[in-house]
FITI-932659 format. One record per residue (C-alpha): residue number from 1; residue in three letters; z, y, x. Coordinates in steps of 0.2 Angstrom, whole numbers. Layout:
<NUM; "ala"; <Z; Y; X>>
...
This chain:
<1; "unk"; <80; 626; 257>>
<2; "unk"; <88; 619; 272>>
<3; "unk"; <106; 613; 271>>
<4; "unk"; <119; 622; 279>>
<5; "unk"; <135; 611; 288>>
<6; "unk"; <150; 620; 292>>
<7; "unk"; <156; 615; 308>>
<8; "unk"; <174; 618; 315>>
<9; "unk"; <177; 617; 336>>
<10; "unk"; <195; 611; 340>>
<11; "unk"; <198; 614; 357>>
<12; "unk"; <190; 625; 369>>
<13; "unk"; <192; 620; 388>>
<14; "unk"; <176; 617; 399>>
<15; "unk"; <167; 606; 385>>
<16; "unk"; <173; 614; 370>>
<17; "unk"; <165; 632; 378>>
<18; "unk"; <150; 623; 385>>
<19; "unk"; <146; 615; 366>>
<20; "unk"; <148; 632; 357>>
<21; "unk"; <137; 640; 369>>
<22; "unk"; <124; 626; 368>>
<23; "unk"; <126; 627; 348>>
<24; "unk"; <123; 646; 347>>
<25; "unk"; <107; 645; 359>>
<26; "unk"; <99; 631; 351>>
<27; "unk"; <102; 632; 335>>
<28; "unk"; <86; 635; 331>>
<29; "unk"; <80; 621; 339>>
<30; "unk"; <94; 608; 331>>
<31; "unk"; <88; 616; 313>>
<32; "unk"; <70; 612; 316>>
<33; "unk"; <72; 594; 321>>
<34; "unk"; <87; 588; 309>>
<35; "unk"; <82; 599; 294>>
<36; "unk"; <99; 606; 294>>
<37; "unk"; <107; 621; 301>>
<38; "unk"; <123; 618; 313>>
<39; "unk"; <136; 633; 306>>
<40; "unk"; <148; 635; 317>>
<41; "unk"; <161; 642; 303>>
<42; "unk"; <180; 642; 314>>
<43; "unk"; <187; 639; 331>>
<44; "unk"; <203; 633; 336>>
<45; "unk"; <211; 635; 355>>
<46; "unk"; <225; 634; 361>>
<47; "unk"; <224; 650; 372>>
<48; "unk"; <216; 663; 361>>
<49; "unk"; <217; 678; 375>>
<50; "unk"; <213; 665; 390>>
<51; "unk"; <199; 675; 397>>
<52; "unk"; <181; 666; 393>>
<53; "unk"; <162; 673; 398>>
<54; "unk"; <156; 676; 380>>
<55; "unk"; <165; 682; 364>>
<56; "unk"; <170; 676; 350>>
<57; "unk"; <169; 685; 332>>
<58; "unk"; <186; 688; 327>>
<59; "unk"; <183; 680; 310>>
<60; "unk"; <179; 663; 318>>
<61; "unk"; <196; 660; 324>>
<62; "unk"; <208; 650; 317>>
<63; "unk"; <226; 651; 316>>
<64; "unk"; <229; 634; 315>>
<65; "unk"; <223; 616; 313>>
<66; "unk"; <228; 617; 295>>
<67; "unk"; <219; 632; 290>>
<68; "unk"; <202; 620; 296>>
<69; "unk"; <208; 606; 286>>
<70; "unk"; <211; 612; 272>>
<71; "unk"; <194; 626; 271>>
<72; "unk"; <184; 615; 258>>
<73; "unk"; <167; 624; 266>>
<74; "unk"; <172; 614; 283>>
<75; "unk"; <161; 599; 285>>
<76; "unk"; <164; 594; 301>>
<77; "unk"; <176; 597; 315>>
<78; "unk"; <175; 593; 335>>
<79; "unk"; <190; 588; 341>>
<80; "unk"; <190; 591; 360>>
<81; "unk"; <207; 592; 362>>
<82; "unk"; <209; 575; 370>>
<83; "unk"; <225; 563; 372>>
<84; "unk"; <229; 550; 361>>
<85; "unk"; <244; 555; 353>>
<86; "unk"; <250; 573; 346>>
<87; "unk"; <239; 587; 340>>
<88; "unk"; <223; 577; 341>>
<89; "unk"; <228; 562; 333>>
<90; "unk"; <234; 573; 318>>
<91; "unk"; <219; 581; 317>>
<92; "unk"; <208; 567; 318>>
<93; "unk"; <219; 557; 305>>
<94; "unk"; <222; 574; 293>>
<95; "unk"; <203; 578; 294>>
<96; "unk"; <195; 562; 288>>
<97; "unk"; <208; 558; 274>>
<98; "unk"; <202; 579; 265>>
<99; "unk"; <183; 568; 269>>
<100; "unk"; <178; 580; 287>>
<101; "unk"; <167; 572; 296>>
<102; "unk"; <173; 569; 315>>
<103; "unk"; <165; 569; 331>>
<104; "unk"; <176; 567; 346>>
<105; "unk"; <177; 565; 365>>
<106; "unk"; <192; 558; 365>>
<107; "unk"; <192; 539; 371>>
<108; "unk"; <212; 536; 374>>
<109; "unk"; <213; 539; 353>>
<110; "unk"; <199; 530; 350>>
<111; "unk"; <204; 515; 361>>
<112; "unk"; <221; 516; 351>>
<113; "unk"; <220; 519; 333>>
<114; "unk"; <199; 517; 332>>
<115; "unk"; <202; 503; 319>>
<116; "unk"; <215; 516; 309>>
<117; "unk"; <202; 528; 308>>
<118; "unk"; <187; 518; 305>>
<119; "unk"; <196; 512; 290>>
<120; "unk"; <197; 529; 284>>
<121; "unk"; <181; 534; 287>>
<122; "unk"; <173; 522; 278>>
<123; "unk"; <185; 524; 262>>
<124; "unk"; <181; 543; 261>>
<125; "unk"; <163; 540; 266>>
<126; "unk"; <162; 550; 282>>
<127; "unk"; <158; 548; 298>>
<128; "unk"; <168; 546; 314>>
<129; "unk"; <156; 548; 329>>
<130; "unk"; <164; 545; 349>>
<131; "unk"; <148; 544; 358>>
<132; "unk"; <154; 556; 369>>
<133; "unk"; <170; 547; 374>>
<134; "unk"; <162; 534; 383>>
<135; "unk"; <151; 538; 399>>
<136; "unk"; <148; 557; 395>>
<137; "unk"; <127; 558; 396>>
<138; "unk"; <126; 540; 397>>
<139; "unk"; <120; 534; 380>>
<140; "unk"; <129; 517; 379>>
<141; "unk"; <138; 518; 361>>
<142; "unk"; <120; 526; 354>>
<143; "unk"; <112; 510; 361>>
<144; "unk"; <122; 497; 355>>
<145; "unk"; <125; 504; 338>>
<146; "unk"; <106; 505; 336>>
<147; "unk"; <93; 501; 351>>
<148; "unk"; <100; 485; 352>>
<149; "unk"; <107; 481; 335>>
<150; "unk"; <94; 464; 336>>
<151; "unk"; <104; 458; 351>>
<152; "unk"; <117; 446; 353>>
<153; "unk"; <129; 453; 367>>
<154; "unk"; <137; 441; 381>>
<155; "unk"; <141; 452; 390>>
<156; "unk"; <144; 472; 394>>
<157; "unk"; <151; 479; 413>>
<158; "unk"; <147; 491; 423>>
<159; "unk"; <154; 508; 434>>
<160; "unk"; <161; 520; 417>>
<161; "unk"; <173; 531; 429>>
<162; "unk"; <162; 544; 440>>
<163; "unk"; <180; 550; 449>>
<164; "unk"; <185; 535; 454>>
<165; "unk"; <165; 531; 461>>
<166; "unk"; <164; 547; 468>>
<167; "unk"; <179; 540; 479>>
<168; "unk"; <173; 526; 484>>
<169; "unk"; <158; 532; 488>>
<170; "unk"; <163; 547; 501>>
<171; "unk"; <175; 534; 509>>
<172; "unk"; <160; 522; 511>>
<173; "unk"; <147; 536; 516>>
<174; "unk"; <158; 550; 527>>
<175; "unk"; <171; 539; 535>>
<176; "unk"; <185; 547; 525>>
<177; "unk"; <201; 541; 519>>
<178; "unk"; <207; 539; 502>>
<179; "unk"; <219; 555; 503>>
<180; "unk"; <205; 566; 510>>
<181; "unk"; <193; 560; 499>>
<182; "unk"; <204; 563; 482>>
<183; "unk"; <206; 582; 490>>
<184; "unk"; <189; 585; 490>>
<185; "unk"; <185; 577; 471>>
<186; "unk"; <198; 588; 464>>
<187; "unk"; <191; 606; 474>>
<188; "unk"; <173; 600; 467>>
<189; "unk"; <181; 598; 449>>
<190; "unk"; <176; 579; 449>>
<191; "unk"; <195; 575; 450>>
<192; "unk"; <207; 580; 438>>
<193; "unk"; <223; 589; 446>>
<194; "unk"; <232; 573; 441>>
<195; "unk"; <219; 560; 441>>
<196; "unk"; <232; 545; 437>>
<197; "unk"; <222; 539; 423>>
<198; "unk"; <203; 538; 433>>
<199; "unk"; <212; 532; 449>>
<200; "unk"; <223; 517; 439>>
<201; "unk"; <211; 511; 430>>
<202; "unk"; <216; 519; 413>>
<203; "unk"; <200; 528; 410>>
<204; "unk"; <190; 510; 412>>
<205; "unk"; <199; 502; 399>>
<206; "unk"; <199; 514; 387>>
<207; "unk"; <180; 514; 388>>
<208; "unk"; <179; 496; 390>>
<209; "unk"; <190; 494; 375>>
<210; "unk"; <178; 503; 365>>
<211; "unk"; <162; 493; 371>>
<212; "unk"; <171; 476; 368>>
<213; "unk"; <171; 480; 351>>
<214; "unk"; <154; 485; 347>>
<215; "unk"; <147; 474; 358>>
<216; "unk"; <156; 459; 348>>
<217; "unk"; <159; 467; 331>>
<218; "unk"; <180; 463; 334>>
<219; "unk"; <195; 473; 331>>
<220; "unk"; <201; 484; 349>>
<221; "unk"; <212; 472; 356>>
<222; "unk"; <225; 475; 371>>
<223; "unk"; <223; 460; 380>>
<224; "unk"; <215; 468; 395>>
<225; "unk"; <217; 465; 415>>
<226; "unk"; <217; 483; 424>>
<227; "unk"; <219; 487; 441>>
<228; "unk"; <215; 502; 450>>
<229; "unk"; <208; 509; 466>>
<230; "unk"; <225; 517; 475>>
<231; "unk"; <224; 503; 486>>
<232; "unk"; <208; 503; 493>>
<233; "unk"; <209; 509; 509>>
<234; "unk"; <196; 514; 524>>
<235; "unk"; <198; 496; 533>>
<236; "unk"; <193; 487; 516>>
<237; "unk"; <178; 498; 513>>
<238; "unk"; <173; 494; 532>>
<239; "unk"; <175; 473; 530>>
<240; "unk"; <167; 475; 513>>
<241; "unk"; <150; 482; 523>>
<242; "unk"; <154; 468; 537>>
<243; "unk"; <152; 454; 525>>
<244; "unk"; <136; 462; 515>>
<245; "unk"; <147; 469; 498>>
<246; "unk"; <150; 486; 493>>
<247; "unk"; <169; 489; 484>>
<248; "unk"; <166; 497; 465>>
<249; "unk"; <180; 500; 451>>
<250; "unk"; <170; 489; 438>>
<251; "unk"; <176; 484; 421>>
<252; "unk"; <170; 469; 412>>
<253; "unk"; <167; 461; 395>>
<254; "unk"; <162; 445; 391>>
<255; "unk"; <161; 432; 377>>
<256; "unk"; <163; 415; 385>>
<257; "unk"; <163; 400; 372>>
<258; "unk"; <170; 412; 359>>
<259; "unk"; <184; 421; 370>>
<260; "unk"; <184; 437; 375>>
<261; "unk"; <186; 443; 393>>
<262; "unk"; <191; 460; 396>>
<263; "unk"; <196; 467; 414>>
<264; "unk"; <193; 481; 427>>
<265; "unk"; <196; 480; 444>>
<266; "unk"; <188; 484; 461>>
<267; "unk"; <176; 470; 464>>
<268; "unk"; <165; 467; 480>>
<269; "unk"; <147; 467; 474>>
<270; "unk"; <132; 462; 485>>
<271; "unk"; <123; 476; 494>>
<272; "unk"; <107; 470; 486>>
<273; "unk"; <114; 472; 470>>
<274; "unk"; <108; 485; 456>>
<275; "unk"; <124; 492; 453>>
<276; "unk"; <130; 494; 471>>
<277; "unk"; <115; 508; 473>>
<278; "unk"; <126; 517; 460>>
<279; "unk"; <135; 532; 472>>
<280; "unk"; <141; 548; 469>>
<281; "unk"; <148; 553; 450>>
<282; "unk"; <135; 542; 441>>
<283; "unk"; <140; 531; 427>>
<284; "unk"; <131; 513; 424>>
<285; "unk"; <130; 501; 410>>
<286; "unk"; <123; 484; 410>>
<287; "unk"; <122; 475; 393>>
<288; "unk"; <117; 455; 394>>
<289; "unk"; <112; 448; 379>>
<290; "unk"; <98; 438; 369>>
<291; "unk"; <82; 442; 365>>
<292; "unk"; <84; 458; 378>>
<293; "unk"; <90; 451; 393>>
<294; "unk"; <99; 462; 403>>
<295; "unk"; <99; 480; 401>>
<296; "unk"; <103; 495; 410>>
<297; "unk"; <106; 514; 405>>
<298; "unk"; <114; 526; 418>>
<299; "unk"; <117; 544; 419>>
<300; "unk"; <131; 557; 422>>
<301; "unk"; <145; 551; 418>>
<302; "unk"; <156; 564; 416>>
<303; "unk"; <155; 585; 414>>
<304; "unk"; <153; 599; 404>>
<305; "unk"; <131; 597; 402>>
<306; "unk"; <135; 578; 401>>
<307; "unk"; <146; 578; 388>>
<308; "unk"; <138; 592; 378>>
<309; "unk"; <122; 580; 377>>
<310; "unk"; <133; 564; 369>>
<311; "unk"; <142; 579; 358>>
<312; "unk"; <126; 585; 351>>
<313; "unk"; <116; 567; 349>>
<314; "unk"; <133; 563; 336>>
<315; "unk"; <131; 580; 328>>
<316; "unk"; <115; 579; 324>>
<317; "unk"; <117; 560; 315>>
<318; "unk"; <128; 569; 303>>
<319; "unk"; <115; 584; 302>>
<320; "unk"; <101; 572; 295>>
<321; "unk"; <114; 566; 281>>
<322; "unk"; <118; 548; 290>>
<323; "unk"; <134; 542; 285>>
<324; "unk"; <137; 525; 296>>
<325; "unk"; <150; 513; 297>>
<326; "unk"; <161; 520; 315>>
<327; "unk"; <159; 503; 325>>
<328; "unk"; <145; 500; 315>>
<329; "unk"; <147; 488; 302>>
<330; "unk"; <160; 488; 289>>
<331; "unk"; <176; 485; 292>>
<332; "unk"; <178; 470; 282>>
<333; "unk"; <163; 461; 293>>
<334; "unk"; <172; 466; 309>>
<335; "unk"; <179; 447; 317>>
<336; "unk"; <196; 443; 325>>
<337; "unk"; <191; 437; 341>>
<338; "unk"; <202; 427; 353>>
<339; "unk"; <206; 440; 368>>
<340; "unk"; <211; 429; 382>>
<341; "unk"; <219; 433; 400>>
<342; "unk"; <210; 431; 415>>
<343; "unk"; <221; 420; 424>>
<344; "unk"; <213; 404; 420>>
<345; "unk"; <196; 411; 426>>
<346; "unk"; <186; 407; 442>>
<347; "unk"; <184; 420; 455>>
<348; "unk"; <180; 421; 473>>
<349; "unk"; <191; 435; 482>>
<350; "unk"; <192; 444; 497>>
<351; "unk"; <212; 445; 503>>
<352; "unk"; <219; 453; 518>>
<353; "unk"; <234; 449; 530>>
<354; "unk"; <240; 462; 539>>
<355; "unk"; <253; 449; 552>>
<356; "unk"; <262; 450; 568>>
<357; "unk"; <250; 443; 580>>
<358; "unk"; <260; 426; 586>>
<359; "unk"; <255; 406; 587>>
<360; "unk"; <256; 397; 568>>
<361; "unk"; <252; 413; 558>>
<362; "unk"; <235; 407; 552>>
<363; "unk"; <241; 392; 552>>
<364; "unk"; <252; 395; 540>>
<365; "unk"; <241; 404; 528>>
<366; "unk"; <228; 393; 530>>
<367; "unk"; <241; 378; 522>>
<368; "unk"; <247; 390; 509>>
<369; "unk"; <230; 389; 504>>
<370; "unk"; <228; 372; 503>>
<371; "unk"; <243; 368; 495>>
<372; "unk"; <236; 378; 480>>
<373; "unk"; <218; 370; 481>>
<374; "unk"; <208; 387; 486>>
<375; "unk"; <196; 381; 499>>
<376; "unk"; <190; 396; 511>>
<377; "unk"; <172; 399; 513>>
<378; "unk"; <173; 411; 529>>
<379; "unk"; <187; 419; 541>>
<380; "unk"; <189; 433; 551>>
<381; "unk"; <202; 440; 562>>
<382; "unk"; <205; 457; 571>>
<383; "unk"; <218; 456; 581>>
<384; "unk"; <225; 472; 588>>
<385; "unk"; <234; 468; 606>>
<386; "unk"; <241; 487; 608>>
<387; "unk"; <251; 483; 591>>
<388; "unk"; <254; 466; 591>>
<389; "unk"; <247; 464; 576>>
<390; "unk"; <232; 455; 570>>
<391; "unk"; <223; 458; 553>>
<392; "unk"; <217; 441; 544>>
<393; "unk"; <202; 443; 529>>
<394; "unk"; <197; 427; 520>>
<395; "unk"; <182; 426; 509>>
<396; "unk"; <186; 410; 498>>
<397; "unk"; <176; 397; 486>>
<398; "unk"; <180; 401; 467>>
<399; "unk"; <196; 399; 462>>
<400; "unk"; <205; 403; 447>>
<401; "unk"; <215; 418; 446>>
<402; "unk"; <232; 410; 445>>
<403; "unk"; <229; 403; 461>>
<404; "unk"; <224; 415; 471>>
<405; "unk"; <238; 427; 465>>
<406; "unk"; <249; 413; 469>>
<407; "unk"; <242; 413; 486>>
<408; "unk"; <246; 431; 487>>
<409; "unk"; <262; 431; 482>>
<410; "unk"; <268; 416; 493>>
<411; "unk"; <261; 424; 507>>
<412; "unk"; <269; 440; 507>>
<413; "unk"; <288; 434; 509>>
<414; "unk"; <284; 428; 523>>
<415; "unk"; <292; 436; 540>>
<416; "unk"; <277; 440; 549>>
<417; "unk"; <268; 449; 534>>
<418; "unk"; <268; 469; 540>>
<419; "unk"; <263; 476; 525>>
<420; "unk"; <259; 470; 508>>
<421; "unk"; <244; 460; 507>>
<422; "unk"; <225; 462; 495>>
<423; "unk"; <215; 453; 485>>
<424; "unk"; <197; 462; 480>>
<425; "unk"; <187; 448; 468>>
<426; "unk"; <171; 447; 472>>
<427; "unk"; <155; 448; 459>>
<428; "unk"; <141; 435; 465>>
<429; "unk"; <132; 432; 449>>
């Protein structure tokens, strides 16, 4: 006799209607290859009469969150809710102290009380699964927890936003600016209607957060450099192709003589590069470590279908009866690491002067520059005679990052600056 698990949806937008239609039509199928039948017991939404393309039995739904907690025949409830504070956190936190098993999308909750709730989990002996917050189809968390559980991770980096690539990307291919571009992402539903946290870098960091920690077996630490892509504009994307480099939003992780790096930024990347290939919504990860050398897993990033498949991989560990440790070992195992800023780092950066076009200007900026010791591997100027204006890019040596933002600064009180000045680091390795 097969066992039967009681499952309880929380949450029924685009995913959470996608899930339980994918749950009903395969069930079947998910019974016959985890000896176990999904059960899908109660539903909870927020709009009960919202109008939705399949039905619902009346004696699915629930009145409210506390009606799933406290039903003793629920065994696991998806939270699809999202947000990292209000009604999903107290459903999270309520469900594994009564011992639910939880599988959530959610990567802004997991990115900020993950520790809290791993603690928990492994008291009451249930399972926490996020597979699904982190690069939708893209099979990262799955990979470290287990493909690559021999390895010893340096580092982990990579595009984890499909929005904010999907940007960059139309920008680059169809000659369109930033505002046109953000338009057309949101009418294809790549784009949020407010998109802050993909465009900011919010998103990235969240998920980076997450990786940092399995890939290190740390506690989530805060210490994290983000910048978004607002500022990106047409005239960057066009120098970045002059110069051979494409502009990404990439986050990084990396252990480097046992500190721990974490930032997300646009970099330039080299044309040739792997990751630069990497258009559209797609997602990429690239895990460096030893005995695997480098390893790459990409894949939709983000959507109903995508998410659904992460969904489903974390229900059906807890339909074969695998309880696991949430970051994968126990907590007591997981290390304090040292989390430090990136200021003292090397980089090599493309900035951009936009100046009056007078004698002494780039004179000027080229002695800020060496009065801060950041030598300058290559120069270019477009001057614009019409406007009286000239627009300066230099390509520098590695510098650290103090430096070059010290650079940045200086530069930008001075009179003939037109408009605040960019810095893009560049990626070379």
């Amino acid at each position: 006799m097969k066992k039967k698990i009681n499952i309880a949806i929380c949450g029924l937008g685009n995913i959470g209607s996608y899930l339980y239609r994918y749950l009903i039509k395969h069930k079947k199928q998910l019974t016959e290859k985890n000896r176990s039948i999904p059960n899908i017991l109660l539903i909870y939404a927020k709009n009960k009469k919202k109008k939705r393309n399949f039905t619902i039995p009346k004696k699915k739904w629930a009145k409210n969150f506390d009606e799933i907690i406290k039903n003793n025949k629920i065994d696991l409830i998806i939270e699809l809710i999202g947000g990292a504070e209000g009604a999903a956190k107290n459903l999270v936190f309520k469900a594994l102290k009564h011992k639910k098993h939880v599988v959530t999308a959610n990567k802004a909750l997991i990115a900020k009380y993950g520790d809290q709730l791993a603690k928990i989990a492994e008291k009451n002996k249930v399972n926490l699964e996020f597979e699904a917050s982190v690069c939708g189809g893209v099979p990262v968390i799955r990979s470290l927890k287990e493909g690559l559980i021999a390895n010893k991770i340096n580092k982990i980096y990579g595009i984890f936003n499909g929005t904010s690539n999907y940007i960059l990307t139309s920008m680059d291919k169809h000659n369109k600016n930033f505002k046109e571009v953000l338009e057309e992402a949101k009418k294809l539903g790549y784009a949020e209607s407010n998109p802050r946290a993909d465009l900011n870098g919010e998103d990235v960091s969240s998920k980076l957060k997450i990786l940092s920690t399995l890939c290190f077996n740390s506690f989530l630490n805060n210490n994290i450099h983000v910048e978004g892509i607002k500022n990106i504009d047409r005239d960057d994307i066009v120098n970045a192709n002059k110069l051979g480099y494409k502009i990404k939003l990439l986050g990084f992780s990396e252990l480097i003589k046992n500190s721990i790096y974490q930032r997300v930024h646009p970099t330039l990347i080299k044309k040739s590069s792997y990751i630069a290939s990497i258009d559209g919504v797609l997602n990429a990860v690239i895990v460096e470590g030893k005995p695997v050398g480098q390893s790459v897993i990409q894949g939709e990033g983000a959507g109903p279908a995508a998410t659904t498949s992460a969904l489903v991989s974390d229900i059906s560990s807890i339909l074969r009866g695998n309880i696991k440790f949430p970051f994968s070992i126990s907590n007591n195992q997981r290390k304090n690491l040292i989390f430090k800023d990136i200021n003292e780092r090397n980089f090599s950066a493309y900035l951009r002067f936009e100046v009056l076009d007078k004698p002494g200007v780039l004179s000027n900026i080229t002695r800020v520059f060496s009065t801060n010791k950041v030598s300058v591997k290559r120069l270019i100027q477009n001057p614009n005679k019409n406007k009286g204006s000239s627009s300066i890019i230099i390509v520098t040596h590695k510098a650290k990052d103090k430096s070059l933002n010290k650079i940045l600064k200086s530069i930008d009180k001075k009179s003939y600056i037109l408009k605040k000045s960019k810095l893009i680091r560049i990626d070379d390795d």
